[in-house]
C-alpha positions in Angstrom: 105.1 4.9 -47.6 102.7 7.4 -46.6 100.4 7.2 -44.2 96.4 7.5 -45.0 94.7 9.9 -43.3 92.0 9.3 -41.6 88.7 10.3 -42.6 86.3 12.0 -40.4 82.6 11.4 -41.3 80.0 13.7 -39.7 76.6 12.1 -39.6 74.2 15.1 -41.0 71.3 16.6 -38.6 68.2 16.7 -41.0 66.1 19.6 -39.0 62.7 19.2 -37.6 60.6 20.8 -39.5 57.2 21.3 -37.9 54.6 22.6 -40.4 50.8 23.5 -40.1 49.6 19.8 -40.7 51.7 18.8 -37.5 50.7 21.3 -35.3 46.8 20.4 -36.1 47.1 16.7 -35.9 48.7 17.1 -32.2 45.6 19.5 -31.3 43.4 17.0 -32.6 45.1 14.5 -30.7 45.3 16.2 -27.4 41.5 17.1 -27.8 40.7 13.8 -28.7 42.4 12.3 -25.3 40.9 14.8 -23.3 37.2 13.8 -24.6 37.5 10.3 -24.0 39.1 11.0 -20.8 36.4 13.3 -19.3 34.1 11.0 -21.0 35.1 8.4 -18.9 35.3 10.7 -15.6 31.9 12.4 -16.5 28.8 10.3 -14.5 26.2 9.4 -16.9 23.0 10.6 -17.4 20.5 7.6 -17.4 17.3 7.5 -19.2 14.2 5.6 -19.7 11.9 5.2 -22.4 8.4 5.7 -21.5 5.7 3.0 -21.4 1.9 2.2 -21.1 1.2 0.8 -17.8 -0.6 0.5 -14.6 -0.2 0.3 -10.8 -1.4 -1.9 -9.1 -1.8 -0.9 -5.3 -2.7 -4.0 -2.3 -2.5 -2.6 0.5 -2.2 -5.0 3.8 -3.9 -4.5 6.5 -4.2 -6.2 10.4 -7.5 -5.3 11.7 -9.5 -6.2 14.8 -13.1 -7.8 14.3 -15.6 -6.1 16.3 -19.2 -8.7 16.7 -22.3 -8.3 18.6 -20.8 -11.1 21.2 -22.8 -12.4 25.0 -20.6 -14.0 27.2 -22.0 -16.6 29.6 -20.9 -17.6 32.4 -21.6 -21.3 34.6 -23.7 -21.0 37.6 -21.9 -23.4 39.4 -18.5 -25.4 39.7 -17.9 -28.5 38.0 -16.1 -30.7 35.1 -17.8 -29.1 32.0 -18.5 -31.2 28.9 -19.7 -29.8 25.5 -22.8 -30.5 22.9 -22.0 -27.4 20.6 -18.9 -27.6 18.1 -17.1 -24.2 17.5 -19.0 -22.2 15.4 -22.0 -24.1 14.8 -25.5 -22.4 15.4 -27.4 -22.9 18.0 -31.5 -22.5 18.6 -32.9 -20.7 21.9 -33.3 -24.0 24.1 -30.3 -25.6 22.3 -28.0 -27.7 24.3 -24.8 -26.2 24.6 -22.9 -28.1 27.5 -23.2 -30.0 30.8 -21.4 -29.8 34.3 -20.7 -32.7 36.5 -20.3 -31.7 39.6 -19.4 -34.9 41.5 -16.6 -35.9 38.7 -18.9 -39.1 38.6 -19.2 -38.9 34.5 -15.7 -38.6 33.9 -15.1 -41.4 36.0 -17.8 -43.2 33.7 -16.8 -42.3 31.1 -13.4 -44.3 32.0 -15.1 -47.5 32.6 -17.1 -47.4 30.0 -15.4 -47.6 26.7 -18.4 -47.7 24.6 -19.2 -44.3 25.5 -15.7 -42.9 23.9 -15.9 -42.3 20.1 -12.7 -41.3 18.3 -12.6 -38.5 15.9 -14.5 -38.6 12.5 -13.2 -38.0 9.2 -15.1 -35.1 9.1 -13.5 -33.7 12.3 -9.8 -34.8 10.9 -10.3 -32.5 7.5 -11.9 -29.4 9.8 -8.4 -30.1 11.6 -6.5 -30.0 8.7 -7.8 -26.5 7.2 -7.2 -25.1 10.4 -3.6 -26.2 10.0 -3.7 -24.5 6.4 -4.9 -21.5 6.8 -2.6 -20.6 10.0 0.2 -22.1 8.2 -0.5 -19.7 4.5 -1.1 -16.5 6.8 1.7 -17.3 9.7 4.0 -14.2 10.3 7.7 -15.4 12.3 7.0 -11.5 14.2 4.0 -13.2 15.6 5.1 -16.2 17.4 2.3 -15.8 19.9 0.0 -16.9 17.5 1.1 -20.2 17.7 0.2 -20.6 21.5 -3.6 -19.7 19.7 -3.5 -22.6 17.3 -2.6 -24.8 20.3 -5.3 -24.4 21.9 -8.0 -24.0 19.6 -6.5 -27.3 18.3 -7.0 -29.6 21.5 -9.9 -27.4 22.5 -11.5 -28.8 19.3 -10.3 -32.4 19.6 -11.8 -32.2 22.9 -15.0 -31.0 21.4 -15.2 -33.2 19.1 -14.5 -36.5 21.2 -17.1 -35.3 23.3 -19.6 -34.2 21.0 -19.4 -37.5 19.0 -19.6 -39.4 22.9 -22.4 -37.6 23.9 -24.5 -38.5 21.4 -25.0 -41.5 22.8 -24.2 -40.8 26.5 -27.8 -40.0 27.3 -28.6 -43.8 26.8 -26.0 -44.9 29.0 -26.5 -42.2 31.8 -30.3 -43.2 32.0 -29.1 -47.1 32.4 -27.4 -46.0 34.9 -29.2 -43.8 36.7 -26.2 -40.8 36.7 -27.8 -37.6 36.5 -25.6 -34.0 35.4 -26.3 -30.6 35.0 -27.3 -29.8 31.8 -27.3 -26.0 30.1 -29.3 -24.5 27.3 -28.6 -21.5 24.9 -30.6 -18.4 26.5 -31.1 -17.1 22.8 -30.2 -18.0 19.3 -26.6 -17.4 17.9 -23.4 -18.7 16.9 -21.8 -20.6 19.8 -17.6 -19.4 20.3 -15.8 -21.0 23.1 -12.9 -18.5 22.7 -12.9 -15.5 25.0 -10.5 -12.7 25.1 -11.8 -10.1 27.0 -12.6 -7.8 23.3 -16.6 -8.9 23.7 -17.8 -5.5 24.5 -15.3 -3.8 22.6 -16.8 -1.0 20.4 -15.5 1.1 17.3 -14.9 4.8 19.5 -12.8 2.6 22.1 -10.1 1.4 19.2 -6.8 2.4 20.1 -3.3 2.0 19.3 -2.9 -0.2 22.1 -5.5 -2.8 20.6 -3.3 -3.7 17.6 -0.4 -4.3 20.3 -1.0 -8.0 20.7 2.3 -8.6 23.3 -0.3 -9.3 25.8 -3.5 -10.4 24.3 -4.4 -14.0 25.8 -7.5 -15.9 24.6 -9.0 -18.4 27.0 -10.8 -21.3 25.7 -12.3 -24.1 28.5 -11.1 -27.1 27.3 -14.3 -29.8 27.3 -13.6 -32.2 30.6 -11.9 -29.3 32.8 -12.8 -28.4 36.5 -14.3 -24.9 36.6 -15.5 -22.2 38.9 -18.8 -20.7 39.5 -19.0 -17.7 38.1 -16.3 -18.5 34.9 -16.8 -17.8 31.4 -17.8 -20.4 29.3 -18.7 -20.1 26.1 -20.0 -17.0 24.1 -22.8 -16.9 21.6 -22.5 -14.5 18.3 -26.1 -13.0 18.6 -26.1 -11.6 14.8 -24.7 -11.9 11.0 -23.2 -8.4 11.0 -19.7 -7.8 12.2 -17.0 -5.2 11.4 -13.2 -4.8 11.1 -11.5 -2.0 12.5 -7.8 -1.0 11.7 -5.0 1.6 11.3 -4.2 3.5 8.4 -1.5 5.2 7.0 -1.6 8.7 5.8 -0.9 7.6 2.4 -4.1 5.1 2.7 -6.3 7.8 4.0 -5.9 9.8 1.3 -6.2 6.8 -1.0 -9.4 5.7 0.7 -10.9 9.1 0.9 -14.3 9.4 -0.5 -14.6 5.8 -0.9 -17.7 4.3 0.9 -17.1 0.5 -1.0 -13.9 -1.7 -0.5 -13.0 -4.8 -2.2 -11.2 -6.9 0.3 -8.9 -10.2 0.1 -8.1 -12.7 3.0 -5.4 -13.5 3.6 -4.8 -17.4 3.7 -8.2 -18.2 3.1 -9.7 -17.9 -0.6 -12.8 -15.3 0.0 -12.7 -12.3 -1.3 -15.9 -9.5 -0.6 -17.2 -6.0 -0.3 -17.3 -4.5 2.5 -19.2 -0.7 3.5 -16.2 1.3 4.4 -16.2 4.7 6.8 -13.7 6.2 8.7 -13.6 6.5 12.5 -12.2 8.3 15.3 -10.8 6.4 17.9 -9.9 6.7 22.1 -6.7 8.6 21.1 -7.7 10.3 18.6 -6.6 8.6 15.6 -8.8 8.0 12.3 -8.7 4.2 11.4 -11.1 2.8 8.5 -14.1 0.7 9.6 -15.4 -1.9 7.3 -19.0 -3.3 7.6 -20.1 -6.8 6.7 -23.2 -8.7 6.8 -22.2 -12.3 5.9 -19.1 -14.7 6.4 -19.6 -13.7 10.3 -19.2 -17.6 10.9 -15.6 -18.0 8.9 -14.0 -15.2 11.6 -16.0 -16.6 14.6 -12.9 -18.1 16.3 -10.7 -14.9 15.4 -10.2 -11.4 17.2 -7.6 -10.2 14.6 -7.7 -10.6 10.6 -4.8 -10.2 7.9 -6.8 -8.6 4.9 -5.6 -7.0 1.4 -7.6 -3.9 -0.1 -7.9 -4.0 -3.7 -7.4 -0.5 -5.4 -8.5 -0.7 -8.8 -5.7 0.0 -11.4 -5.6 2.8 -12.9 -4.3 2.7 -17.0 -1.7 5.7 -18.2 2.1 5.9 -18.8 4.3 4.6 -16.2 7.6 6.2 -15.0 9.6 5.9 -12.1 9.5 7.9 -8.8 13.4 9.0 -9.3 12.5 11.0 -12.7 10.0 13.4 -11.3 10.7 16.9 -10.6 9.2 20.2 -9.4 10.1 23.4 -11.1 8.7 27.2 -10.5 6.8 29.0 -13.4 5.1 32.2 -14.2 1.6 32.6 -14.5 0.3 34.7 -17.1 -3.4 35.2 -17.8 -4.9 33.4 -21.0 -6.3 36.5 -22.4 -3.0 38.0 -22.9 -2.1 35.2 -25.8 -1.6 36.1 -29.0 0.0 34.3 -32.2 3.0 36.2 -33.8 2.5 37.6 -37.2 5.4 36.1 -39.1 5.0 33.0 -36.7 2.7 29.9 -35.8 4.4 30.0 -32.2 2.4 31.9 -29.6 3.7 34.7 -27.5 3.2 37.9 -25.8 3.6 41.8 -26.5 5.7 43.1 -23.8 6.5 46.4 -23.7 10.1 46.9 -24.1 12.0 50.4 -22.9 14.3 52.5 -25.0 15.2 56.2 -25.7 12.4 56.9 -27.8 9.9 55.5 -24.7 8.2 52.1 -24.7 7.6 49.9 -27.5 5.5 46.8 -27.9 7.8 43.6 -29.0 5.6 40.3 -29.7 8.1 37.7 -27.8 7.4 34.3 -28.8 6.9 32.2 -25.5 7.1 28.4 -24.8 4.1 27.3 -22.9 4.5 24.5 -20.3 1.1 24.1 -19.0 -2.3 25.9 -18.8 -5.7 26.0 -17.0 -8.6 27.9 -17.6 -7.3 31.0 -16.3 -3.4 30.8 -16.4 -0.4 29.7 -19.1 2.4 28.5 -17.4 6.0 30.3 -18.3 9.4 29.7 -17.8 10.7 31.9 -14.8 14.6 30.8 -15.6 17.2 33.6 -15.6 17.7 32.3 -19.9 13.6 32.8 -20.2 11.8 35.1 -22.3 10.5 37.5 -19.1 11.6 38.4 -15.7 9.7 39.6 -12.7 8.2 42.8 -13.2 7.9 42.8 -16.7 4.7 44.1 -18.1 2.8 42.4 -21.3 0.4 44.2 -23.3 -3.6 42.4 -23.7 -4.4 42.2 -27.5 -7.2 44.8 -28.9 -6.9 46.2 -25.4 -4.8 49.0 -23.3 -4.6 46.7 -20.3 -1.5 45.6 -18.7 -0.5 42.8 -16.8 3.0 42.5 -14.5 5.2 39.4 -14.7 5.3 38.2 -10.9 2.9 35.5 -10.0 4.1 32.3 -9.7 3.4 28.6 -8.9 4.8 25.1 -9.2 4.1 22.4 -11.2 5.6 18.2 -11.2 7.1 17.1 -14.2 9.8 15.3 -15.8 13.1 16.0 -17.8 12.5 15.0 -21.7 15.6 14.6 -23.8 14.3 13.6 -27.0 16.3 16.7 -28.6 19.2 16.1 -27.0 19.1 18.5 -24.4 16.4 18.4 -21.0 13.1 19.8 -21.4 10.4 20.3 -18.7 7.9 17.7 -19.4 4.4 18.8 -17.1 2.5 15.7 -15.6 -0.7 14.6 -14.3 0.2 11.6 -11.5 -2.8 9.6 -11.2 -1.3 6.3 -9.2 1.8 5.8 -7.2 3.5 3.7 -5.5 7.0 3.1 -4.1 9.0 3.0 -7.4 6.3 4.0 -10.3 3.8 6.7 -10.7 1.0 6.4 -13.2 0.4 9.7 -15.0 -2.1 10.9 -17.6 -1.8 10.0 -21.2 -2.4 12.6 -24.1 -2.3 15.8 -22.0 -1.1 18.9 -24.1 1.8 19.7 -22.7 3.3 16.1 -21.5 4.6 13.5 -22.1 4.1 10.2 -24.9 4.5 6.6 -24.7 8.2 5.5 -26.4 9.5 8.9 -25.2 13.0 9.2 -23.5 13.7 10.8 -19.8 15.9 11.2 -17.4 15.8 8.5 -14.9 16.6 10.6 -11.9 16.0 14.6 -12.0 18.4 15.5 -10.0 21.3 14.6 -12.0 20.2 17.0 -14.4 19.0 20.9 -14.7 16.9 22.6 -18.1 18.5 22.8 -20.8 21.8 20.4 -20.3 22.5 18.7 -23.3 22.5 15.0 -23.0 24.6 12.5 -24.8 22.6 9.1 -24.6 
């Protein structure tokens, strides 16, 4: 039989056919992928909507309390015992403390048990707000201020057991027949057993150096001690009126300038007063602020140096931060040269514009960014409406005025539109990450609008995808 033959099937090649709609989807593709790509890649312009606010600027302060302060000093050697608590005041004639010379009364006082008296509960609260306050206004850079509280502590415990002994010593000592020295206040004043060597200090000889406090020792005589003739022993604060003396930056000069009132805050303690400010010139040379006061001498009588806040009364506008603002250049072009267009609302300028039949007046309508009295403020970009050394026609006059002068103004990018616009503002507060600036100006800015949050990722005219 004959053989089949074998058939040979050729699979059929349909051709690509690539039409119109093809070759657009694949553009629209590609441009597609690139967006969202670059999109991706592209840094993003952040913004912020602005708000109502206020700053609110405390500004701390270490200063050093200058007092009208007399030293005295013991007229003879001797174991010292005191009548006067810290900071109590004392009459011309007052008691203020005794000296045994012989070491007979503390020896007495030993044998005689009766004469001891332990501390009140009076004496134990005075203790404890000590305690308090040091604790609420303690700083870890100044460790040496814990040496202080040491020994204003036992010098008062000291005071105290022998202030509340004393009181009935006298009784015992006549019984005895014991006799001691006993001293009286050569004039009227608050009695301070803490000396630093700052008593005669006076405002003109504030330094630097005074605020460095590495080496600044105060000596208190502890009540029962062996002293020399001729050693400090107590002080008396002859009047009410004291002052504060400390450094400034140049940021709180200018704040404080023209200020003759400040409203300070203690730190750790809950007082809070006026006090008559000024500003000084010091040894070196340096101005620091003085502030006067006339009462709470007694609170401060044990301290040399004060932690204080100045309150700066807040000041109400829109709040924005520090990173959007901006400065940018602009023309100045007299006010008198203004006109409105005929066809137009917008305002604008007639400048003279050159061409093969001469000069011809063209009214250019001009955006204004800011104004005074004298001067609009114009753009100055190469895309703006003039250059340098363009003149402008005056209305109803032949005067002429050359585009040149220039000055600077702050402001802020706007993108409301879309795209960044110059926004002109008026700062009225700062601080380190907000300024407050003026509300309702002409040519600025309104609460709920949206800027850029740092002005340097940005330049006039970008447009902005939010």
């Amino acid at each position: 039989m004959p053989k089949k033959k074998k058939k040979k099937i050729i699979r059929y090649r349909h051709p690509l056919n690539i039409n119109v709609g093809m070759i657009i989807f694949a553009i629209i593709f590609v441009y597609m992928a690139f967006s969202v790509y670059t999109y991706i890649k592209k840094d993003k312009v952040q913004f912020y909507e602005v708000v109502e606010g206020n700053i609110v600027n405390d500004s701390q302060h270490t200063g050093v309390i200058l007092r009208q302060e007399r030293v005295e000093s013991t007229d003879r050697a001797g174991y010292i015992n005191y009548y006067i608590r810290e900071g109590k005041r004392a009459a011309v004639g007052t008691r203020i403390y005794s000296i045994d010379e012989t070491g007979s009364m503390a020896t007495f006082m030993e044998e005689n048990p009766e004469a001891n008296v332990t501390l009140t509960d009076a004496n134990l609260t005075d203790i404890k707000r000590q305690l308090s306050a040091f604790a609420a206004e303690y700083d870890q850079q100044s460790f040496s201020e814990l040496y202080d509280l040491q020994y204003s502590l036992e010098a008062a415990v000291l005071e105290y057991v022998n202030f509340n002994s004393l009181g009935n010593l006298d009784v015992l000592m006549q019984q005895t027949g014991m006799t001691f020295q006993q001293v009286k206040a050569p004039v009227s004043g608050v009695v301070s057993y803490a000396i630093d060597g700052f008593e005669g200090l006076t405002p003109d000889q504030v330094s630097q150096d005074t605020f460095d406090r590495t080496n600044y020792t105060k000596a208190i005589t502890k009540a029962g001690n062996l002293i020399e003739q001729g050693e400090p022993v107590y002080k008396l604060v002859t009047s009410d009126d004291w002052s504060i003396v400390f450094p400034m930056t140049d940021q709180q000069r200018e704040d404080y300038s023209g200020k003759d009132t400040l409203h300070i805050r203690f730190t750790g303690k809950e007082l809070e007063t006026d006090g008559a400010f000024s500003m000084i010139t010091g040894a070196d040379g340096t101005a620091y602020g003085k502030l006067d006061f006339t009462q709470y001498m007694v609170q401060f009588v044990s301290d040399r140096y004060v932690n204080f806040e100045v309150d700066m009364a807040s000041t109400d506008g829109l709040k924005i931060p520090v990173t959007a603002v901006t400065e940018k250049d602009f023309y100045l072009v007299p006010v008198s040269y203004m006109m409105q267009g005929g066809d137009s609302s917008n305002p604008g300028f007639m400048k003279e514009v050159y061409t093969e039949e001469g000069t011809v007046p063209e009214f250019v309508p001009t955006t204004i960014y800011y104004s005074t009295e004298e001067y609009y403020y114009i753009d100055m970009s190469e895309n703006g409406e003039f250059k340098a050394g363009d003149y402008i026609m005056k209305p109803d006059s032949q005067e002429r005025y050359q585009i040149g002068p220039s000055a600077s103004l702050q402001g802020v990018y706007n993108i409301n539109k879309g795209y960044a616009v110059f926004k002109q503002i008026e700062i009225l507060n700062s601080n380190d990450e907000y300024y407050t600036i003026r509300k309702g100006t002409d040519y600025g800015l309104s609460v709920y609008d949206h800027i850029v949050l740092n002005a340097d990722t940005v330049y006039e005219g970008q447009l902005i995808y939010q």
